[in-house]
N, C-alpha and C positions, 0 to 999 in steps of 0.2 A: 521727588515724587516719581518724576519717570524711570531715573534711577534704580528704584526699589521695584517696581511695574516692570522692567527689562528684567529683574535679578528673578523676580516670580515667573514671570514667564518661562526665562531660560528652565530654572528647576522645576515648570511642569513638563517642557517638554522633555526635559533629561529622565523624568519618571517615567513620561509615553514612551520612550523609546527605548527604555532600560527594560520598561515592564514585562515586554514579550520574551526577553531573556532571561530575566532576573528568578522563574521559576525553573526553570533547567537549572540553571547552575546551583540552584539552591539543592537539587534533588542530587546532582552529582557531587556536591561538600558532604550533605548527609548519606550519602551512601558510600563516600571514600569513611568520613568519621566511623561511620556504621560496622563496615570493613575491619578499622583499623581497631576498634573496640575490640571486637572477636579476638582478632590476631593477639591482643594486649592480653585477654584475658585468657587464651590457650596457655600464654609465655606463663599467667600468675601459677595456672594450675600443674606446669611442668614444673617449675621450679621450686611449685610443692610438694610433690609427687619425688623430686631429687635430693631436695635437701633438708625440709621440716620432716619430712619423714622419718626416718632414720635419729632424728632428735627428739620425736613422741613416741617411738618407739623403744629408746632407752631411759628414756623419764620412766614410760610404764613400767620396765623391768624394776629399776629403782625403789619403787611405791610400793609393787605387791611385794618383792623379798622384806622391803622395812617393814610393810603391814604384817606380814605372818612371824615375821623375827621378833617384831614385839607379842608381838600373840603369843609367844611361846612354841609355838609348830613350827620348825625349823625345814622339817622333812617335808610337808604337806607344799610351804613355801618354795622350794626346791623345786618340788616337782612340779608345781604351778608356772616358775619360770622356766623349767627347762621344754615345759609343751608351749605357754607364748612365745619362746624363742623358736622351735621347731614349726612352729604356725608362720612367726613371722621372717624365719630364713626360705620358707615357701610363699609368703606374699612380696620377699623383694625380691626371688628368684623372676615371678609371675609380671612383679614390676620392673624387672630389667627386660626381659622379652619387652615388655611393651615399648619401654624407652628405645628397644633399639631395631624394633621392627616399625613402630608405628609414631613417636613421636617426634626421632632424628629424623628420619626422612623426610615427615612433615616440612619442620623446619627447614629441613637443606631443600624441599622442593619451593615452600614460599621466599627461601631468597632467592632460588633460579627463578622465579615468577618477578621477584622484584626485578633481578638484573636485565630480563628482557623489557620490563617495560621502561628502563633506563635508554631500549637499543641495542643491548650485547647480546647478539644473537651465539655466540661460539659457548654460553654457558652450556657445561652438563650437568645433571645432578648424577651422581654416584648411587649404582644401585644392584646389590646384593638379597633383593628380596624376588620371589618369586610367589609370592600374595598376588591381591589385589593393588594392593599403593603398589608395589613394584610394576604392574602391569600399566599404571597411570605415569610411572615416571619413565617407562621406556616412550609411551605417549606425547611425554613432553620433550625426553631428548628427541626425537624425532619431529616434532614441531619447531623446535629450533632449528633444529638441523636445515629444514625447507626453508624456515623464516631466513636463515645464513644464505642461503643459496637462490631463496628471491631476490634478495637486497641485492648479492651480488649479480645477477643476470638484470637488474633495475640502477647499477652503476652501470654495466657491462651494454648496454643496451642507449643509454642517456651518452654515454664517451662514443658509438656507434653515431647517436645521430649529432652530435658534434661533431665529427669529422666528417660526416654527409654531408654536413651542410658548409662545411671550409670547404670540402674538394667540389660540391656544384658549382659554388661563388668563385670557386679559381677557375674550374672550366669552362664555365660559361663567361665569366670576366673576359679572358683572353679572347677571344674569336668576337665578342662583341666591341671589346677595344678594338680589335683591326678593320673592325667595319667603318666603326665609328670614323677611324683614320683615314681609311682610302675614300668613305666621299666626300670627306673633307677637301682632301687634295681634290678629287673630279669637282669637286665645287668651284675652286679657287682656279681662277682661270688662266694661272698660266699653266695649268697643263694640257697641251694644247697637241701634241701628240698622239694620232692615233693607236698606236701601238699600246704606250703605256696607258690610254683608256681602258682598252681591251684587255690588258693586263690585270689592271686595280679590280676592272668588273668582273674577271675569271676568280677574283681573289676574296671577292666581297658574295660571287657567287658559294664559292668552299666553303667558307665560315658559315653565311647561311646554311647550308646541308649539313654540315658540322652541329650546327646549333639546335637545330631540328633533329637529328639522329640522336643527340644526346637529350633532348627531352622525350623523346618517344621510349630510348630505354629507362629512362629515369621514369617514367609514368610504368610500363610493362614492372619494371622492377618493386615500386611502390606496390601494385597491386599483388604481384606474387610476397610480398614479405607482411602483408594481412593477408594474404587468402582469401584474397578478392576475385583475383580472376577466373575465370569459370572455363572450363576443360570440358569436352566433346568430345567423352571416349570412345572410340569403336574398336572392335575386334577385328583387326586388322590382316591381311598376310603380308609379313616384313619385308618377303623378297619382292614379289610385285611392287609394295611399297618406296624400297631402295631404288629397285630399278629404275621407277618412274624419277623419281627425285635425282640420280647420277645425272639421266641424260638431261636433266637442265643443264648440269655444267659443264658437259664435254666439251660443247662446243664454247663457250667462255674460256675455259681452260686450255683448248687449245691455236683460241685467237690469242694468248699472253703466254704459249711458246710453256706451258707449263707440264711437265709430264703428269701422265694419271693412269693410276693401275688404280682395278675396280674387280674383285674375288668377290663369288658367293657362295658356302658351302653350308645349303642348308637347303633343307626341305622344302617345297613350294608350297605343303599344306602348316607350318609353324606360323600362328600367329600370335600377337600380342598388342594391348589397350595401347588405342594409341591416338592423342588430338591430332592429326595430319600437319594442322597448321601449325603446333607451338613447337614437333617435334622437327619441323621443317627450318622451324628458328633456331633451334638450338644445335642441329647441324652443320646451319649456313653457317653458327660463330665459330665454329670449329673453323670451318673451310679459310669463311674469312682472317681468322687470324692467325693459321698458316701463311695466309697470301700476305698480309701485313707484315710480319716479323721474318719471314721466309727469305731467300735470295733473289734479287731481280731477275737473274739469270741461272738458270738450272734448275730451280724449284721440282722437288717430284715428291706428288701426293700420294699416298694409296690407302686404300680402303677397302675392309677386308668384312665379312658378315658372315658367322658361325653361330652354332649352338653349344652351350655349355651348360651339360645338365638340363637343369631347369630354368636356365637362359638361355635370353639371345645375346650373342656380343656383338659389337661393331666398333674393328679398330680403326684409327684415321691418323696414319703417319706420316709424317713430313721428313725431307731432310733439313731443316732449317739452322738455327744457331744451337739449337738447345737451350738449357732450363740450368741454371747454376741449383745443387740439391740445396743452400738454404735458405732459398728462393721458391721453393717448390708447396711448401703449406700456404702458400699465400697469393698463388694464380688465381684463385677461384674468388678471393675478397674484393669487395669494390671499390673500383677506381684504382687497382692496385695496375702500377705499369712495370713490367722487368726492364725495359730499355725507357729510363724517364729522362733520356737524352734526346730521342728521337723526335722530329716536327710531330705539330698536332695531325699533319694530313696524312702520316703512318701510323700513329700512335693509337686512335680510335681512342673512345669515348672513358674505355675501362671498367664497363658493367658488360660485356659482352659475354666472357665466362662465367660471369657470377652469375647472369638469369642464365645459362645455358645449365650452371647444376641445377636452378631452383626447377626450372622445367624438367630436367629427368627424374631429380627426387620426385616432383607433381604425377609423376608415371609410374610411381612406384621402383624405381629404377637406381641407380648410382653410375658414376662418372669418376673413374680413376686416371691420375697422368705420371706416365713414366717420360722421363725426360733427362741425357746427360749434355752435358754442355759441346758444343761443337760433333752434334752426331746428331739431332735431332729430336722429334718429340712423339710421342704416340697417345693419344686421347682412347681410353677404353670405354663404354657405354654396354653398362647390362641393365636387360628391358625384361621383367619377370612375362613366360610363355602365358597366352591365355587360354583357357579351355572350354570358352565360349562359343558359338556358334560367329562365322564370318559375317562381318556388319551388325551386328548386336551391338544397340547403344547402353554402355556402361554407363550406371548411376552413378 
């Protein structure tokens, strides 16, 4: 009894819960059936159109020459079949036009239709008409064509944040393990050494900064790659601009012994859209990582600000190690490191170039790098002139 009470139950609630579904799907069987009906019955009428045809049309010939041949009119007969023939070599003329303007193509566009909804976005259909169906099937190779090349920039993009997410959990793994370690050891008491205190805490200090520099560009970076972060253009003048920005680092540059040459050949009235603050970050990564990768000793920066055209350039050259050329597509990607020998505490975070293009692109601008190996590196930035009025906030 309770038995059969569980088995009712269970199959009313498999109805309740089927039910809300069970009319969509019903509507999508009948509208695939409904589909595939049509499709059935095009094929019945082409491949009457192909091949019965052609067979009721020489039965015909057949019947009227016997019917007049027994009639005795031979000549009447004659000429009866030789105008249903002239009729009918102009109704398959009439009916090959259609087969091969309107019927094949049909067909080859409905199985390029099926193949995509298989997933095979590389189908073309073949097309030689210049109608109407032809103008539908240039429609559809180019629908594919996009469908091909979202799939791939939706592979291309998915492989992107999987290795985003290996190279955060290595970078951040590493500095978080050495923290973890050295106050392990300041825990454990025998170390009891002033010095090596000091040491471990300079050391648990780094990684900290370390750890924090690499989430703040990991967040700047997120939000430039949705188009989140929001830009404060003004119509700027460059040179003022540079100026102000050089003598922050004169004197930095020259408490580390680093040489600096600083050119400006340019107009005082050329301006261009410019956020102060994002264009200030993406110079520092420049600088900085010259200073990084550059020589402890002898280091010499210089930087040069001209007009070209209807830009502004701004070169920023180092004498550093240089740039090996098949190394060179691939500065700007992130996380990507040229020297992945070096400690973490030269090495930097490895998004530093990569927001520094996303910010000039944001400017409307581009960042090119010449670079030969043991001669050093040069960073170009062209920043398009603006022809605004100075301090006018751009929308």
């Amino acid at each position: 009894m309770h038995r059969h009470d569980d088995q009712k139950y269970s199959h009313d609630n498999l109805n309740k819960e089927d039910k809300g579904d069970f009319p969509a799907a019903f509507r999508q069987f009948h509208h695939h059936h409904h589909h595939r009906h049509h499709h059935e019955r095009f094929l019945q009428h082409y491949t009457y159109f192909r091949y019965l045809r052609p067979v009721g049309i020489a039965f015909t010939f057949v019947i009227l020459y016997l019917a007049f041949y027994w009639g005795g009119n031979k000549e009447i007969g004659i000429l009866f079949v030789t105008l249903l023939a002239v009729k009918e070599i102009i109704h398959f003329f009439f009916m090959w036009r259609l087969e091969k303007n309107i019927f094949k193509p049909m067909i080859n566009l409905k199985q390029g239709l099926d193949e995509v909804t298989k997933g095979n976005y590389t189908i073309k259909v073949k097309n030689e008409l210049s109608s109407d169906l032809g103008i539908v099937i240039d429609a559809f190779n180019e629908m594919t064509e996009k469908l091909y090349e979202n799939e791939n920039l939706q592979m291309e993009y998915e492989e992107n944040r999987k290795a985003l997410i290996a190279n955060i959990s290595h970078d951040l793994k590493t500095p978080i393990t050495a923290i973890q370690g050295y106050v392990e050891a300041l825990m454990d008491s025998s170390i009891t050494s002033k010095e090596n205190q000091t040491k471990y805490l300079k050391t648990i200090h780094h990684n900290a900064i370390y750890v924090n520099k690499l989430i703040d560009d990991l967040f700047l970076f997120a939000k430039l790659d949705m188009q989140k972060l929001e830009f404060q253009y003004q119509c700027t003048k460059i040179r003022s601009f540079m100026d102000d920005l050089i003598a922050e680092y004169r004197f930095d540059f020259s408490e580390r012994n680093i040489q600096f040459y600083y050119d400006v050949l340019l107009e005082e009235s050329v301006q261009v859209d410019l956020d102060g603050k994002r264009f200030h970050q993406a110079i520092n990564n420049i600088l900085n990582n010259a200073i990084q990768y550059g020589p402890t000793v002898g280091l010499s920066i210089e930087v040069t600000v001209y007009q070209q055209k209807d830009a502004v350039c701004i070169d920023i050259k180092d004498n550093g190690p240089g740039i090996p050329k098949e190394k060179l597509p691939f500065v700007f990607d992130r996380f990507y490191r040229i020297h992945r020998e070096r400690p973490k505490e030269t090495a930097g975070t490895g998004l530093g170039l990569a927001i520094t293009k996303e910010l000039i692109e944001a400017h409307g601008g581009k960042i090119i790098l010449s670079s030969n190996l043991n001669q050093g590196s040069c960073f170009s930035i062209q920043l398009p002139i603006c022809q605004k009025n100075d301090g006018e906030i751009v929308q």
